[in-house]
Structures are given as C-alpha cells and as structure tokens.
LOZARO-586336 format. One record per residue (C-alpha): residue number from 1; residue in one letter; x, y, z. Coordinates in Angstrom, 3 decimals, padded with zeros to 6 digits. Layout:
<recs>
[NUM; 'A'; [X; Y; Z]]
...
</recs>
This chain:
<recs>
[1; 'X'; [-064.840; -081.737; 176.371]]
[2; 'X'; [-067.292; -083.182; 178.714]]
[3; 'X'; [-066.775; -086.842; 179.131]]
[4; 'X'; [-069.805; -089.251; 178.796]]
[5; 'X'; [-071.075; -090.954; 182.017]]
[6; 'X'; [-072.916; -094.690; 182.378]]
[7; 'X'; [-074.209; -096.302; 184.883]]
[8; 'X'; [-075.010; -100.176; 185.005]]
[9; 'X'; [-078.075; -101.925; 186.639]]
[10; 'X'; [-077.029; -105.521; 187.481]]
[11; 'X'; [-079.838; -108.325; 188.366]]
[12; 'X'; [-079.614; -111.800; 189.244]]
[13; 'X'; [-076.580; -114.175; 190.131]]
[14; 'X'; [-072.528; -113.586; 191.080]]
[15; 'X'; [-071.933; -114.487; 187.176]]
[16; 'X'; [-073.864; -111.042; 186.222]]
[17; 'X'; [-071.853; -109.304; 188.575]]
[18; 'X'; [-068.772; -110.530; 187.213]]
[19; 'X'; [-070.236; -109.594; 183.522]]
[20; 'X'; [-070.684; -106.274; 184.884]]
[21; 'X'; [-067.528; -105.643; 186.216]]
[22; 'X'; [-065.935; -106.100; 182.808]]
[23; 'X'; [-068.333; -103.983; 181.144]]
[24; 'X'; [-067.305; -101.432; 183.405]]
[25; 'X'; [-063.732; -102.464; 182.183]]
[26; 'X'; [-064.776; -101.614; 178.730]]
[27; 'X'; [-066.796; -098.049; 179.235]]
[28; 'X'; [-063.700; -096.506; 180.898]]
[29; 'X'; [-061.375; -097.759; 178.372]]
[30; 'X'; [-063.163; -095.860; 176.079]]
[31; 'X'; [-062.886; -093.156; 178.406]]
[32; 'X'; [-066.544; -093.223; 179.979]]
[33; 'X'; [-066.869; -091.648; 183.459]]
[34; 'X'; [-069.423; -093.936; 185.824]]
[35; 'X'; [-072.228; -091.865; 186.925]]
[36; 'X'; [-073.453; -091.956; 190.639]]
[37; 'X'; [-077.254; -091.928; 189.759]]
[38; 'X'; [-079.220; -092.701; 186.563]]
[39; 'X'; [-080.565; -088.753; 186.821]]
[40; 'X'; [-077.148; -087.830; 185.692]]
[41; 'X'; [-076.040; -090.362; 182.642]]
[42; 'X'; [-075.579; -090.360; 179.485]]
[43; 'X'; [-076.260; -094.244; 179.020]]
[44; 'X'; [-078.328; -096.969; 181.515]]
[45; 'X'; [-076.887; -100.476; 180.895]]
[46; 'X'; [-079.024; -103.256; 182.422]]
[47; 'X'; [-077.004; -106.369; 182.622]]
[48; 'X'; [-080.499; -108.733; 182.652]]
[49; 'X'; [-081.164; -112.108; 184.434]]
[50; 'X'; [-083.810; -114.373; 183.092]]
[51; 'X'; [-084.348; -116.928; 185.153]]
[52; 'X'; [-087.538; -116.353; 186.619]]
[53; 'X'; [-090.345; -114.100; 185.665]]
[54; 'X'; [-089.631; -111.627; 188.138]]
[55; 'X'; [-086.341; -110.986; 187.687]]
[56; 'X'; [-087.398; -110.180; 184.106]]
[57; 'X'; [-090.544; -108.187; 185.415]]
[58; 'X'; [-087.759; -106.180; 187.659]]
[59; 'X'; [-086.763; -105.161; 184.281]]
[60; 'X'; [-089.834; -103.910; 182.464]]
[61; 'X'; [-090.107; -101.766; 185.893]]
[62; 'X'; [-086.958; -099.965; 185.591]]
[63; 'X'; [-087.161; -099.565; 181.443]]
[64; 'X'; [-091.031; -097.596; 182.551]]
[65; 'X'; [-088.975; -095.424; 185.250]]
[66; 'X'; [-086.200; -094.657; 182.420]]
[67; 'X'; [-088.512; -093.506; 180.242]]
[68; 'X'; [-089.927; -090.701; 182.407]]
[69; 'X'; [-086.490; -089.358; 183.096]]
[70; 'X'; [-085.973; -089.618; 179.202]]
[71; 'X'; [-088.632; -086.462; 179.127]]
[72; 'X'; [-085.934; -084.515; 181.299]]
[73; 'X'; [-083.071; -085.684; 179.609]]
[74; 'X'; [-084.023; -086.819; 175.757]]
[75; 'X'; [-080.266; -087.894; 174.961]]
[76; 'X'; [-080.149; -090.553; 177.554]]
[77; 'X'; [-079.521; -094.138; 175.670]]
[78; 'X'; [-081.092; -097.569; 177.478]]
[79; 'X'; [-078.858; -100.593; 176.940]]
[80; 'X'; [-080.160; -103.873; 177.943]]
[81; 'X'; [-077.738; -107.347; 177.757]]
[82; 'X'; [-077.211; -110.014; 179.962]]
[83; 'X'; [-079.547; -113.216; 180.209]]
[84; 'X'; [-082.245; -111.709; 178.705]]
[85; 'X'; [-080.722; -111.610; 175.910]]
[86; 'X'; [-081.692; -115.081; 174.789]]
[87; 'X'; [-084.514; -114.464; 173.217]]
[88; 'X'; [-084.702; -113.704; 169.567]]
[89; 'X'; [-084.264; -109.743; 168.359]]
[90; 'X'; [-087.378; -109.303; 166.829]]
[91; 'X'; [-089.040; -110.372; 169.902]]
[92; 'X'; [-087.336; -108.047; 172.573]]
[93; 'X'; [-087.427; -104.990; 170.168]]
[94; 'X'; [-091.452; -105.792; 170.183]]
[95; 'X'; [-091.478; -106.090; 173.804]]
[96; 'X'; [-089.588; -103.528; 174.979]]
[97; 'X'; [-089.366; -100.706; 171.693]]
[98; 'X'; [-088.201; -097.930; 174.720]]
[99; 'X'; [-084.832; -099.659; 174.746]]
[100; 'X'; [-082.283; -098.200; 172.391]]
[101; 'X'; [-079.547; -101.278; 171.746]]
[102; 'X'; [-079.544; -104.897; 172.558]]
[103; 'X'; [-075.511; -106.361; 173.267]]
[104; 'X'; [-075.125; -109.326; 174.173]]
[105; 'X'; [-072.173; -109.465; 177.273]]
[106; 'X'; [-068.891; -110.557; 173.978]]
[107; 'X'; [-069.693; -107.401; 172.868]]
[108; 'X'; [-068.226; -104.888; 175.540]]
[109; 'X'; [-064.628; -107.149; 174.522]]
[110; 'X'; [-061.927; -105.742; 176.371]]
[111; 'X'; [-058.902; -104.893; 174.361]]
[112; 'X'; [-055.656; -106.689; 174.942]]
[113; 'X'; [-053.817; -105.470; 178.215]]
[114; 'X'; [-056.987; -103.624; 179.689]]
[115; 'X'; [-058.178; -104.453; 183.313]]
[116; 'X'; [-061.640; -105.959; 184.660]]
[117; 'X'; [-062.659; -102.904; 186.964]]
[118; 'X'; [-063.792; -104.617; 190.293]]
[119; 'X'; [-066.133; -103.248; 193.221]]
[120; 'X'; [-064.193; -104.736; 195.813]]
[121; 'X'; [-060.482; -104.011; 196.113]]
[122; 'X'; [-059.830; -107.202; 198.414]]
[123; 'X'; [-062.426; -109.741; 197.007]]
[124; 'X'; [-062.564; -110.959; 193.463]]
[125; 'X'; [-064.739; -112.970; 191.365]]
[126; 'X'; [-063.291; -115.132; 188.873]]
[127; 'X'; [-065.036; -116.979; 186.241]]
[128; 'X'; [-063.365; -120.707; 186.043]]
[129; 'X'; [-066.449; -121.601; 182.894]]
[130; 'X'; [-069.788; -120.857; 181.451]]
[131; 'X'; [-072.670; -122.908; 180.475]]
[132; 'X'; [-074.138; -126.284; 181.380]]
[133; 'X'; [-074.886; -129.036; 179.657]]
[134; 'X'; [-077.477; -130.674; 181.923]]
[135; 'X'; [-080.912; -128.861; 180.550]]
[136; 'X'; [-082.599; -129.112; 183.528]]
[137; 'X'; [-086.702; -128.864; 182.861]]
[138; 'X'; [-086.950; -125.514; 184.170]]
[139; 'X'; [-083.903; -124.020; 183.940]]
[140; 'X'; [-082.807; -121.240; 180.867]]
[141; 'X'; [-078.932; -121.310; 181.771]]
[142; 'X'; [-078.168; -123.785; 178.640]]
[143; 'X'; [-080.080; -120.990; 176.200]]
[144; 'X'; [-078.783; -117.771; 177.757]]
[145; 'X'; [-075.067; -119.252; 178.603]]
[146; 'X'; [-074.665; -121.945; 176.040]]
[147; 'X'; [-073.260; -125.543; 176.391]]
[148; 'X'; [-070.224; -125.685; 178.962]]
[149; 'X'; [-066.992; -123.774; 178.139]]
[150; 'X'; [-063.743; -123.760; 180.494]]
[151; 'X'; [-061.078; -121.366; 180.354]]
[152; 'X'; [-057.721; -122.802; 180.381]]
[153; 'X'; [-056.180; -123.651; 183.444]]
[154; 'X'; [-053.138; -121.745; 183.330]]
[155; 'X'; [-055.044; -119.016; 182.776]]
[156; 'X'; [-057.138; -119.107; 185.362]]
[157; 'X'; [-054.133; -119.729; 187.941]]
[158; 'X'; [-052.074; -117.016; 186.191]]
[159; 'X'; [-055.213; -114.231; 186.718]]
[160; 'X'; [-055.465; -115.349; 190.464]]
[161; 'X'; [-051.828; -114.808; 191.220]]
[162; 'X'; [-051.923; -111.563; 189.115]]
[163; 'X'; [-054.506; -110.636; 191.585]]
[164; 'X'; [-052.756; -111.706; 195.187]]
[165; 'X'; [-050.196; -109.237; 194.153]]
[166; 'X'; [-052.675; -106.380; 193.864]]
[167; 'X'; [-053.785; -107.244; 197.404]]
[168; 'X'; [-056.994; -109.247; 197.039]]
[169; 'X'; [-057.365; -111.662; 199.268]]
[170; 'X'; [-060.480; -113.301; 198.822]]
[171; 'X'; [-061.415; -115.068; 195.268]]
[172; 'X'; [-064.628; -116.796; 194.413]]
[173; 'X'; [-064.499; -118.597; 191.497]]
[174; 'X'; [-067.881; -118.822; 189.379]]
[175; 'X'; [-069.332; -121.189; 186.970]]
[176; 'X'; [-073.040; -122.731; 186.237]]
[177; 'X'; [-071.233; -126.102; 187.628]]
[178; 'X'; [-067.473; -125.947; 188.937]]
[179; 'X'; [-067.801; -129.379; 189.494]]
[180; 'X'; [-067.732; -129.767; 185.677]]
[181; 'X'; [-065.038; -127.427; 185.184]]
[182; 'X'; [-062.284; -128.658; 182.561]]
[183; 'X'; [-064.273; -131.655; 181.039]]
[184; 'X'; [-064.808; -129.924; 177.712]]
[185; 'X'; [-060.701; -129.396; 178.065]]
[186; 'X'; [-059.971; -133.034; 179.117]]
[187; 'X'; [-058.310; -131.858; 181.448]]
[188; 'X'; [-057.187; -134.300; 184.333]]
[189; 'X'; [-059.155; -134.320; 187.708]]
[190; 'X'; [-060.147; -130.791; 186.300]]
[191; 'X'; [-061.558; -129.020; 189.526]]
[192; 'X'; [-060.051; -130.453; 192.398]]
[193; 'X'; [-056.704; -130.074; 190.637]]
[194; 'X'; [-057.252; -126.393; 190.004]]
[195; 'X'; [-058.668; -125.804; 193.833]]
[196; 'X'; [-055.293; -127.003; 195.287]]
[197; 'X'; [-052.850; -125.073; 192.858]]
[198; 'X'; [-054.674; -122.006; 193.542]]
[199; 'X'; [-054.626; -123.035; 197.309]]
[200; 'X'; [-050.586; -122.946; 196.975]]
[201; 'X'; [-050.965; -119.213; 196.567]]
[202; 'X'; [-050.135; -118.378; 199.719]]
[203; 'X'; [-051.794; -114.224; 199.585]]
[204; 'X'; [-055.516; -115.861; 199.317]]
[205; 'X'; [-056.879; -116.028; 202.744]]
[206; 'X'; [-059.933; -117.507; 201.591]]
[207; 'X'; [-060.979; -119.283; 198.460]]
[208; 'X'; [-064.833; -120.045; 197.382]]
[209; 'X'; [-067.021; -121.220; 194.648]]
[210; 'X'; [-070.141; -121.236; 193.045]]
[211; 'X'; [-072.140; -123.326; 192.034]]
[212; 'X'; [-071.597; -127.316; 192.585]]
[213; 'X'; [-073.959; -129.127; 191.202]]
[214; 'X'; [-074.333; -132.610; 193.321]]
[215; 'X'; [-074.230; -135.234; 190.441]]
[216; 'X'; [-070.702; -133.682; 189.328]]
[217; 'X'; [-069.328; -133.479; 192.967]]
[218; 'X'; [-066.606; -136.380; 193.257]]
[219; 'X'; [-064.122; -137.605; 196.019]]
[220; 'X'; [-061.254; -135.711; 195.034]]
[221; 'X'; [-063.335; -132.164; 194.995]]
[222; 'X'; [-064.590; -133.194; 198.330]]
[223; 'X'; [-060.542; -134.010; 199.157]]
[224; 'X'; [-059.710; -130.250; 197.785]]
[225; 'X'; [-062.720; -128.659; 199.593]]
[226; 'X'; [-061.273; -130.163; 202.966]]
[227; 'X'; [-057.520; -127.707; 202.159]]
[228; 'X'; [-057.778; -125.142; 205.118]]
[229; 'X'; [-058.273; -121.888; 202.476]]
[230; 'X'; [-061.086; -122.832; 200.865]]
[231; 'X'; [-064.286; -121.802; 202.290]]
[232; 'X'; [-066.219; -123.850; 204.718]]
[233; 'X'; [-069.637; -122.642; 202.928]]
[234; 'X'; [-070.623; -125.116; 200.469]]
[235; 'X'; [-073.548; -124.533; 197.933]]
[236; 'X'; [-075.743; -127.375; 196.845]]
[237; 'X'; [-078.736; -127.069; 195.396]]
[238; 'X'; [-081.490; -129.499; 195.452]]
[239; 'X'; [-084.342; -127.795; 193.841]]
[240; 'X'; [-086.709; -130.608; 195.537]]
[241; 'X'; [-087.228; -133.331; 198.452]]
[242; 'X'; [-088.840; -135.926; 195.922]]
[243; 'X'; [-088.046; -138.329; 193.537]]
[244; 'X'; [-090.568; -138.077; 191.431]]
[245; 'X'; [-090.667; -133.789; 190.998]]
[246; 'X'; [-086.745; -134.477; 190.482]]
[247; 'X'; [-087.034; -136.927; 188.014]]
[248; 'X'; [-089.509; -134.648; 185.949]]
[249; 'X'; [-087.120; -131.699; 186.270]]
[250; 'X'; [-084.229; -133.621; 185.007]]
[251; 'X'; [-082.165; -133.970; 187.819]]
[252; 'X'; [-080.123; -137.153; 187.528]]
[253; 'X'; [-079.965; -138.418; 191.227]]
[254; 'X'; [-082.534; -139.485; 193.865]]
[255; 'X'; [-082.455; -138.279; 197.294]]
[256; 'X'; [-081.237; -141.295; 198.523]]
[257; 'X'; [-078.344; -140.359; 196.368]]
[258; 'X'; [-078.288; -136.259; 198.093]]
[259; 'X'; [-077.980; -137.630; 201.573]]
[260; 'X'; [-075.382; -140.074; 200.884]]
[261; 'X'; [-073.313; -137.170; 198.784]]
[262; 'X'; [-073.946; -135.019; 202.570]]
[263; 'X'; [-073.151; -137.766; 204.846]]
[264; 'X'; [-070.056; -138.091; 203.066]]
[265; 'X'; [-069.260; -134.320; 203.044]]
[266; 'X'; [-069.740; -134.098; 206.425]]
[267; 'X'; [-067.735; -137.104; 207.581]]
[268; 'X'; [-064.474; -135.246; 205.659]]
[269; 'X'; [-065.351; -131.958; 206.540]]
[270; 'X'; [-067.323; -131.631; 209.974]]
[271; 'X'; [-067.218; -128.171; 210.133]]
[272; 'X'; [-068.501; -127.550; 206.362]]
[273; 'X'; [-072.042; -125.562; 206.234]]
[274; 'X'; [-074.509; -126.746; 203.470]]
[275; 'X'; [-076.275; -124.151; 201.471]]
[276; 'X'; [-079.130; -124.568; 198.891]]
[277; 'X'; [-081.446; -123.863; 195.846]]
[278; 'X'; [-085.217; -125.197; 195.975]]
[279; 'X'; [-088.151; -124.521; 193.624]]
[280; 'X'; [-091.681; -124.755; 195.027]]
[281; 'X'; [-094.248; -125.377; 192.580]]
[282; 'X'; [-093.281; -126.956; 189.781]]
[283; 'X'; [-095.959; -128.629; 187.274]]
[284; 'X'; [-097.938; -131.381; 189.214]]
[285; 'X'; [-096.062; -130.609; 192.962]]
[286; 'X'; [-098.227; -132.339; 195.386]]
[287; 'X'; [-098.612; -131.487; 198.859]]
[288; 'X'; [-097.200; -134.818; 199.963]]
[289; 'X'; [-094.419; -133.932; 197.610]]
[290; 'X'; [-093.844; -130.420; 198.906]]
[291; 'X'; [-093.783; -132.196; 202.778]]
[292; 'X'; [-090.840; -134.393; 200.806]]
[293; 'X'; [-088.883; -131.644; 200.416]]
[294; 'X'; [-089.298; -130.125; 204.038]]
[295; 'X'; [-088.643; -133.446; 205.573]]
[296; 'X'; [-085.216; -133.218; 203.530]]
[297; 'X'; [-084.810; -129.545; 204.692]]
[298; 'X'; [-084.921; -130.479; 208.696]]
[299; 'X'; [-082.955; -133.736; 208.082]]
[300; 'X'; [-080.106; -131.999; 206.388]]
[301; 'X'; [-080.284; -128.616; 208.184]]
[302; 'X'; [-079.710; -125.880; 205.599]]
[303; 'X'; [-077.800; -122.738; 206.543]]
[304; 'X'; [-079.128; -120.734; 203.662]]
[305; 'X'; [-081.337; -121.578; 201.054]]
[306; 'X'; [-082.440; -119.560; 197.524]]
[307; 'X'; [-086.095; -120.492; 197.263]]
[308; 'X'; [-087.729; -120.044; 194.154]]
[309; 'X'; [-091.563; -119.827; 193.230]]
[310; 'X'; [-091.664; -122.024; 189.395]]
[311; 'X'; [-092.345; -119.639; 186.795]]
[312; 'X'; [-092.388; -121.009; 183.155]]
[313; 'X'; [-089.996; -120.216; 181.120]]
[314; 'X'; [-090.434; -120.221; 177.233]]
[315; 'X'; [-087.750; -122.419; 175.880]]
[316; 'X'; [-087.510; -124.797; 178.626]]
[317; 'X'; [-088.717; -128.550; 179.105]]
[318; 'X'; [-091.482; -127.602; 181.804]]
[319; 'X'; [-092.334; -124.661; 179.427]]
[320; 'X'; [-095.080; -127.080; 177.693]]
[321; 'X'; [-096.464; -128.444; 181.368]]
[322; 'X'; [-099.231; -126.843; 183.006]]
[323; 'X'; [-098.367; -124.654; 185.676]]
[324; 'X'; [-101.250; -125.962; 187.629]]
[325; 'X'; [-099.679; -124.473; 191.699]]
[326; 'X'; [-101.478; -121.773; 192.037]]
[327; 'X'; [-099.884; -118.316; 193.044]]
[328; 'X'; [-101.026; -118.090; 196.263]]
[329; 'X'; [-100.125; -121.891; 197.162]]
[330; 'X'; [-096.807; -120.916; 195.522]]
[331; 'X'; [-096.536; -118.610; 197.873]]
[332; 'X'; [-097.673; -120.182; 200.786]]
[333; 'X'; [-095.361; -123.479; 200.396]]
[334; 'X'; [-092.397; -120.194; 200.111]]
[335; 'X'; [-092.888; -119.048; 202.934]]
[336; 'X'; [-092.466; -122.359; 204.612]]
[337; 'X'; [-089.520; -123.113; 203.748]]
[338; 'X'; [-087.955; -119.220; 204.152]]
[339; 'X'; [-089.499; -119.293; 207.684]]
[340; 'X'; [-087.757; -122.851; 208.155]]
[341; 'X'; [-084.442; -122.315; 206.544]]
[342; 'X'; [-083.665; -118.562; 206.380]]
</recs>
C-alpha cells in the first residue's frame, strides 16, 4: 500500500515551531511519510501565526498557490491550525472556503509513549507554558493561546534530562512570558528555580529562553541567568521608547523603569547581550514619540531587534483606535530603526 505523505508550512514564532514538531509527532504515528515538496503530498498543514496582518496575508498567498496545484492533483487536502485559529469557524470557512479542515494545535494529541519528532538532533525546544495574562492593546496572544498555563515542573526537568541522554545539547525553553512561568502552579520562585535545576544537568552545553517579559523579570531570574550554561542572549522587548504610547498599549512600566531593569542586568551580567521587540506606529505615535524610542535604542544598544509595523488586530484593545500612521510613515520610521539596530 502506498503510504500517505504531508508536509507542514510553519509561520511566525519558536512556539509554532515547537507546535509543528509535535504535529509531525502525530502524522508519523499514524504512519504518514513527510513529503519533500508540496507537489508531491497528500495533505498541506499550515501551522498559522496571527499576529500581524502579514503573517496572516503570507497565508492567503500560499492557500491561492495550493489551489492551482489542486488542478494537478484533485486529492490533495489543505489543513490550516495554529494562531489563526482564533477566530470563530464560521468566519474562516467564509474567508478562506479553499481550505478543507480547521484543527486547532490539541487536536494532533500524541498518544501515550509517542515522541515529539524534532528538526534538530542536538538542539531542542521545550515549552515551559502557554498564554499570557497581560492583554497588551495590540497583542492577540491572550485570544489565540489563552490565559497562562505551566506545565509541571517535574515534568519539564524530567523531558530535559530524557533529552541530554539522546545527545541534545542545546535546549531553549519557550513560553509567551518565562518570567511568569509557575505562578498559575504556585509554585515557589517558579523560573529561576527551574533555570538552575535544569542547569545541574551537566549534558546541556547551553540553555536559553524565550520570551521575558520586563515587568515579570525579578532578582533571582537575573541571579539564575548569571549560571555559566545559560545563554548570554537575553530577549526583552520594549515595543516603545515612550511613556505615553506604553501606557496606551498596556504595558505596566515606564522607561525609567526599562533602564533601571538593564542597568541592573548589566551590572550582574557584563557580558549579557540585550535583544528586543518594538512596534512602530501604533494609534496616535508622534514623531517626537517615535524619536523616544530611538533615543532608547542608542542608549541601550540593542544587538537584535524584531521590529514590527502596527497592524490592527480584530479582538484587541487598539482594534477600536484609529490607525491614523500611515503606511508609508510606517514604513519609513521601520526602516530607521532596522538600519540602526539590525
């Protein structure tokens, strides 16, 4: 019999990655084959991200280029999850009719004693949590992820260890906010306690994390962070240089607040290199604002920074401002800061 091929799409953050890796975990334990080219599968899973308008438009591309090979090959199935995924049924079957079945990521559920198939046979990702609770203006991780859920801690340690004895030797571990990890658990010092125990597993060479969110960042994460292993990247985001455009996107610190959290960083790590997120544009950004922000960028010093061009988002807080930036100054005040930073 000939066996049934996929092939998965992936868009947007390390989390989708992740998501994908297990639903590759769940297609060859129902004995799928992975396909090296969408010309020659049987189904197309896109695992979707949503949060911003192109990543979704990236989408409605490839669903128009699957649909011309569908003319060659009439029994090939689209399958779209992931992010995306958020918005109600009736509304995604309307927008996009070509696709066959809408999952959302619980549904490819791995039976008991089956493996996560990863890419990488020395570096792992490991989700720690998903979901935030914070509901920033802009942002549609509270809608597509949910609130803030932490897998236990033994767990989590018990997976990594599992996986130093396979030979990995690099782990990331991923959540919306790590810094937040174990509160839903009440679990005590949550994680800075779980950096260190994994740090006593002596086969990781390196261990890193995304994302920290600043508010959540405390003294003993920063104490953990300092432990030789973990990795002297360190990713931050700010989304802005000013108080006010902060304020309105519901981020609860000042950047009085930012610098102090860096200075402090720096004075217990020296060698530690700051990454970032920033969003240019946002509902009623000025250009004294926008100079804000790249007065922050020289005075900190960035190595790498994710900069974003607002794009509404239905569902979110800033959803019902007016997107009054224009496109083209959107683009412009990009640039800027990817010529500065990147």
């Amino acid at each position: 019999m000939k066996s049934k091929k996929y092939f998965i799409k992936t868009y947007g953050c390390q989390m989708n990655v992740s998501d994908s890796e297990k639903i590759v975990g769940w297609y060859q334990q129902h004995g799928w084959q992975e396909a090296k080219s969408m010309e020659e599968t049987n189904e197309v899973v896109m695992v979707t991200c949503s949060v911003r308008q192109t990543a979704e438009d990236r989408v409605y591309g490839l669903i128009n280029n699957l649909v011309k090979l569908k003319t060659k090959n009439s029994k090939l199935k689209i399958v779209l999850t992931g992010c995306m995924m958020r918005y109600p049924l009736r509304w995604l079957k309307d927008k996009m009719p070509q696709v066959d079945e809408f999952k959302k990521i619980d549904e490819f559920k791995l039976d008991s004693g089956e493996k996560i198939v990863r890419e990488s046979k020395s570096h792992a990702f490991v989700p720690i949590m998903e979901g935030c609770n914070q509901f920033c203006a802009y942002c549609v991780v509270p809608t597509a992820r949910g609130r803030e859920v932490s897998r236990s801690f033994e767990e989590i340690v018990c997976e990594v260890k599992e996986l130093s004895k396979r030979g990995y030797q690099k782990i990331t571990l991923l959540g919306q906010n790590v810094n937040a990890y174990g509160k839903d658990l009440k679990l005590k010092d949550n994680f800075a306690r779980l950096l260190k125990e994994i740090h006593q597993i002596q086969e990781i060479e390196k261990i890193s994390f995304l994302t920290s969110n600043p508010w959540d960042l405390n003294d003993e994460i920063i104490e953990a962070i300092s432990l030789p292993r973990i990795d002297r990247y360190l990713h931050l985001p700010v989304q802005s240089g000013d108080d006010e455009i902060l304020k309105r996107m519901n981020r609860p610190y000042k950047i009085k607040d930012y610098l102090q959290l860096v200075e402090k960083i720096r004075k217990k790590i020296p060698d530690v290199r700051i990454g970032t997120d920033i969003i240019v544009g946002f509902p009623g950004e000025t250009e004294k604002q926008f100079k804000n922000t790249i007065a922050l960028c020289q005075r900190i010093g960035f190595v790498k920074a994710y900069v974003a061009m607002y794009s509404p988002r239905l569902g979110t807080a800033a959803f019902k401002l007016k997107d009054d930036v224009s496109h083209q100054e959107k683009r412009r005040r990009w640039k800027i800061l990817d010529d500065l930073i990147n």
